[in-house]
N, C-alpha and C positions, 0 to 999 in steps of 0.2 A: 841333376844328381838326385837319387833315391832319397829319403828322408826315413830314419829309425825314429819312432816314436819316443817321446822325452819323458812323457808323463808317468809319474808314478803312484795316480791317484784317480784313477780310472773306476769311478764306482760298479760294485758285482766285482771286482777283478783283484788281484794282488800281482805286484811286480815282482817275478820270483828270482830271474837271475839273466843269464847269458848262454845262446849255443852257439859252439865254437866262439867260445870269447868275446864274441863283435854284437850277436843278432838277439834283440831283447825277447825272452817268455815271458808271459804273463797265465796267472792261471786266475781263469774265469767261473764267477758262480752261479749267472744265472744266464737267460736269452739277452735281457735287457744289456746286462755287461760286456756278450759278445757282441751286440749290436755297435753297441760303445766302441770297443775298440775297431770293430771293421769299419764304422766313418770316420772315424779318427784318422787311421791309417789313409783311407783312402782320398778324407780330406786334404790331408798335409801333401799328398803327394796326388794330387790333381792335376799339377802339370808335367809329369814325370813321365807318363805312361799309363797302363790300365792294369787293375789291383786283379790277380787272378789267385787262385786259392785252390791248395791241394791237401788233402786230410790223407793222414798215415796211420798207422796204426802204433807203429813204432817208430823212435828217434834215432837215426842214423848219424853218421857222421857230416853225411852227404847227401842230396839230390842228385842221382848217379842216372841217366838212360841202363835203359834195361839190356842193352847189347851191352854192357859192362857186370852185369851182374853176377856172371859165371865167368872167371877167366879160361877156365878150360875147353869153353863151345864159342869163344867170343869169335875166333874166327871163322868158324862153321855160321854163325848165327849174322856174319858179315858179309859172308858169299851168297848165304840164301837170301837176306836183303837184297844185295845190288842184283842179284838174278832175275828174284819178286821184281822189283820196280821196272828192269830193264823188261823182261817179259810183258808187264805189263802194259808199260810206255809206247811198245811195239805193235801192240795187238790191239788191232782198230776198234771192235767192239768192245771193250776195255775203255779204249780213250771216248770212245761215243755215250757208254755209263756211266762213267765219269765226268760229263760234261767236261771233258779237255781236249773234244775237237770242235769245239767255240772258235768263231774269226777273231777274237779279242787273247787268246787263250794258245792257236794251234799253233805250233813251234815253238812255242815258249819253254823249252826244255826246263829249267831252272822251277818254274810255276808247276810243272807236271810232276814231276820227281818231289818236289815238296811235299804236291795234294798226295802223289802216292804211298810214300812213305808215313804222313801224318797218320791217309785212314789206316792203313798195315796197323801201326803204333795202337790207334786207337782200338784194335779190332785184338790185342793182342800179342801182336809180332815184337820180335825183341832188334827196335833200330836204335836210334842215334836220339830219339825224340822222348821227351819227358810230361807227362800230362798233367792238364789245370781244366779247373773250370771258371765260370764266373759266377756263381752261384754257392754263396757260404752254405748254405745247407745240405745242399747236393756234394760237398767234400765233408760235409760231418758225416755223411753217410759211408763213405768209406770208409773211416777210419772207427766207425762203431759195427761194421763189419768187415769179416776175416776170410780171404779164399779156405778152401777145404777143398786139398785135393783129391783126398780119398774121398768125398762124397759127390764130388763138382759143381762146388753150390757154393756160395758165399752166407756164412753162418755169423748171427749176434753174437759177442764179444760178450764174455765172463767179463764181472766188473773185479775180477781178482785182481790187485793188483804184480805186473810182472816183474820178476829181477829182473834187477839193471835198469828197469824203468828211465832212469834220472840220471844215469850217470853221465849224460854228454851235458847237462844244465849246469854250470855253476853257478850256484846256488847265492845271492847278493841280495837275501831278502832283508828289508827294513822298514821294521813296523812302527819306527819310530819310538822315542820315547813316554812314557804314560807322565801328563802334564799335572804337576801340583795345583792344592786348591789353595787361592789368595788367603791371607788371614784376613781376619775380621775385622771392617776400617777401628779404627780410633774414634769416638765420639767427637762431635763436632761440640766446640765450648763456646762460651761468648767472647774469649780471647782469638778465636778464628774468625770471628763475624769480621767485614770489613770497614771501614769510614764508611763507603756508602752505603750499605745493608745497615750500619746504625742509624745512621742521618736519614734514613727512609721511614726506619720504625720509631724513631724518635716526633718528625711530621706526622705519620700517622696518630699516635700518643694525640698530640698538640690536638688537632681535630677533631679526631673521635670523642676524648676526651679517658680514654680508656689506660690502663695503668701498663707503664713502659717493658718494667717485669713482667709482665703476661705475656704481653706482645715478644719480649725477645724468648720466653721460653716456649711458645710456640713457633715462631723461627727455629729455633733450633730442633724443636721434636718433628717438625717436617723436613727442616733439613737432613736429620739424622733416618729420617724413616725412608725418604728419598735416595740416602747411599744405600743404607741397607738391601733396601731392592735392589738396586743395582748391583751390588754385590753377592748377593743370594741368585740370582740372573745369571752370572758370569760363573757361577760355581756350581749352576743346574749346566751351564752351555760344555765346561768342562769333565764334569763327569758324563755327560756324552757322548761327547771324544773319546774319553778313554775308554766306554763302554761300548761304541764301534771298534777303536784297536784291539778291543778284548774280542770279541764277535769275530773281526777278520782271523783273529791268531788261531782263534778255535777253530774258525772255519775252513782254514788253509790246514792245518794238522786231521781232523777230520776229512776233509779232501783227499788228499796226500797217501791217505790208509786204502784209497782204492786205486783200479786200473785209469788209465787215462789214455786219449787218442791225441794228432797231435793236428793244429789246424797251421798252414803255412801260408802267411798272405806274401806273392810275389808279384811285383810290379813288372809286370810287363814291358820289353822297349818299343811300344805302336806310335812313339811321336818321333815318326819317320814316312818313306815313303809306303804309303799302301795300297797294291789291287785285290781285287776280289778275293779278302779276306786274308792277303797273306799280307804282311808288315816286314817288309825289307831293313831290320835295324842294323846297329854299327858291329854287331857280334854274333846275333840272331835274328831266326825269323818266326815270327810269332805268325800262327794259324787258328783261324776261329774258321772250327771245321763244321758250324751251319752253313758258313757262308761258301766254302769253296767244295762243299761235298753237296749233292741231291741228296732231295729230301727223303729220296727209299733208303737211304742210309739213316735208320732212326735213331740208335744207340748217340751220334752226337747233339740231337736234339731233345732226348730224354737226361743225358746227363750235361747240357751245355758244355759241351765238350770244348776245350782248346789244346794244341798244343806248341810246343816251346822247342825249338829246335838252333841248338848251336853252329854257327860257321865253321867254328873248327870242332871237328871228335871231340878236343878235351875241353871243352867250352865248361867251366864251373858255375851251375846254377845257382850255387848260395852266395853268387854275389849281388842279387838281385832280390832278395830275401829279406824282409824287411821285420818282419814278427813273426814268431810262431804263439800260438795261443794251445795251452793245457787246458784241456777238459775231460774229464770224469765223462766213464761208459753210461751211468744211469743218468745223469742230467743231459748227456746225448739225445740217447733215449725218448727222455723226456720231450725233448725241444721237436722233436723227428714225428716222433706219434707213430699209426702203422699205414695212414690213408696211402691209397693207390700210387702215385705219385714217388714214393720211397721206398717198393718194394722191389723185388730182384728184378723181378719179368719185368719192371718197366725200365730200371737202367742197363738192363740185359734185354734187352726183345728176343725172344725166338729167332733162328732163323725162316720159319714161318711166317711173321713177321715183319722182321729187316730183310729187304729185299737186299739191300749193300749184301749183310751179312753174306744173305743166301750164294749170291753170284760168288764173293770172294773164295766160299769154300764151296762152290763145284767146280770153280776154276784150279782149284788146289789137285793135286797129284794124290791118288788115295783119301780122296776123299769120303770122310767120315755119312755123308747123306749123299743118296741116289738121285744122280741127275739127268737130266733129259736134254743138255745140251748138247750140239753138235760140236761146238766149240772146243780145241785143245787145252789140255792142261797146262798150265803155265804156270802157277805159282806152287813152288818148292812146297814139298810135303813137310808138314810142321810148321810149317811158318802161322796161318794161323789156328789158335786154339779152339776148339770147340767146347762150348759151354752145357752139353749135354750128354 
């Protein structure tokens, strides 16, 4: 069984509230916090499954497959799937670039139809399939960048903050309350001293030869100097407290005043059967698309690509959803940098490129680039989109 994190005291982080009532946010202030929470999460649920992670831009109701996203094309956008895949399934040098005419692999209808539909999904196409990655920072990146489809290009996100932002969160923050400082002990008298703390300085007295009164009014000025510390100690450690709960309160309100993306940690069901990259669970089948796609397919190995595919069409991804984490466009940003690694062309390759890429769209019908194959068209025009 999945495990939601309990804690509400996750340094960097504030426990902000609930999505859809059940799945805890937390909004995060620095790397160090996110870090925080992603072991955390992925600690507690170690034997669960594998923690995959998908960054959005906006908070939805749902994690919905994209052949749901348009009710009006859903069933155009269902026939040119099952077309795409059966075409492809068919068409021998298709399955021979797809490494799916493997001895371990060829026949395996169920296996082929998976890999096909994942790379379609990933490339684009609107199926049944929902995408993750494994890699937290590689999903902050999407969600600190926005498609534009008048330019065709994926553009950084305004840190303006958007309506509505917040209204799927309810909102069950607790800052706790700000802790009183102790009064001031009471002096310690000779009438506090005990039988044996007298009987001591009294032997002492006898020995030394030194007068009793001295001796006990020294007892007491170190006894009394010894609470005092301690109590000036406990009244530094408290106004501490309260001056982190002051710090968080500003900092979550502060926060708050900008845009934010949203990161989704979902536990995966891979403790089940699994071949070559796909995981046969009780509801879905998860696909780790390095493993069951070649590697001229680059796009899944630049953004550690997975996907998430339900048994049945209405298979509800947010039951598997364990945290979402709130982060702020410029602390993204920040965490991201501009190095190689995190710009467009590399979680987009060319199809220049992505040799995948390339073949899926010259095998495409009207297709958008000149091809040199002899090979028939086979995958239904529009299915995949072109990034140029």
């Amino acid at each position: 069984m999945i495990q939601y994190p309990q804690s509400k005291t996750i340094p960097d982080t504030v426990y902000t509230g609930l999505w859809n009532d059940e799945i805890p946010v937390y909004t995060v202030f620095s790397t160090h916090g996110l870090n925080h929470l992603v072991g955390y999460v992925r600690h507690i649920n170690a034997g669960n499954g594998t923690v995959l992670y998908r960054g959005q831009c906006n908070l939805y109701p749902s994690i919905t497959p994209s052949i749901f996203h348009d009710s009006s094309s859903e069933t155009v956008n269902k026939e040119r799937l099952n077309q795409a895949v059966a075409n492809i399934k068919n068409d021998e040098s298709m399955l021979k670039f797809f490494h799916l005419d493997t001895t371990d692999v060829v026949g395996w209808d169920l296996y082929q139809k998976l890999t096909i539909e994942a790379a379609l999904q990933h490339y684009g196409a609107r199926t049944y399939c929902v995408d993750f990655v494994d890699n937290h920072w590689t999903a902050l990146w999407f969600g600190l960048y926005r498609w534009n489809q008048s330019t065709k290009n994926y553009e950084r996100r305004t840190s303006e903050k958007a309506d509505k932002e917040d209204d799927l969160i309810r909102f069950t923050l607790d800052f706790g309350s700000p802790t009183s400082l102790p009064v001031e002990p009471d002096p310690i008298e000779v009438s506090n001293l005990s039988d044996r703390q007298m009987k001591s300085l009294k032997s002492i007295a006898k020995k030394s030869g030194k007068d009793l009164d001295i001796l006990i009014s020294g007892k007491l000025y170190s006894l009394n100097a010894q609470k005092r510390t301690i109590w000036l100690q406990r009244c530094e450690q408290i106004k501490e407290q309260n001056s982190q709960r002051e710090n968080r309160i500003n900092a979550f309100n502060v926060d708050s005043a900008k845009g934010h993306m949203f990161l989704f940690l979902y536990v995966a069901d891979t403790n089940c059967p699994t071949m070559h990259g796909i995981s046969f669970g009780e509801q879905t089948y998860t696909v780790d698309l390095r493993k069951v796609l070649p590697s001229v397919f680059l796009r899944p190995g630049s953004q550690h690509g997975w996907i998430v595919r339900g048994k049945k069409e209405n298979y509800q991804f947010n039951s598997r959803v364990v945290c979402v984490a709130r982060i702020n466009i410029d602390l993204v940003d920040e965490m991201l940098g501009n190095g190689s690694l995190v710009r467009t062309d590399n979680f987009f390759p060319s199809y220049k490129f992505d040799q995948g890429y390339h073949v899926l769209l010259e095998r495409q019908i009207n297709s958008p680039i000149r091809s040199k194959t002899k090979n028939p068209k086979i995958i239904p025009e529009n299915t995949i989109p072109s990034y140029f």
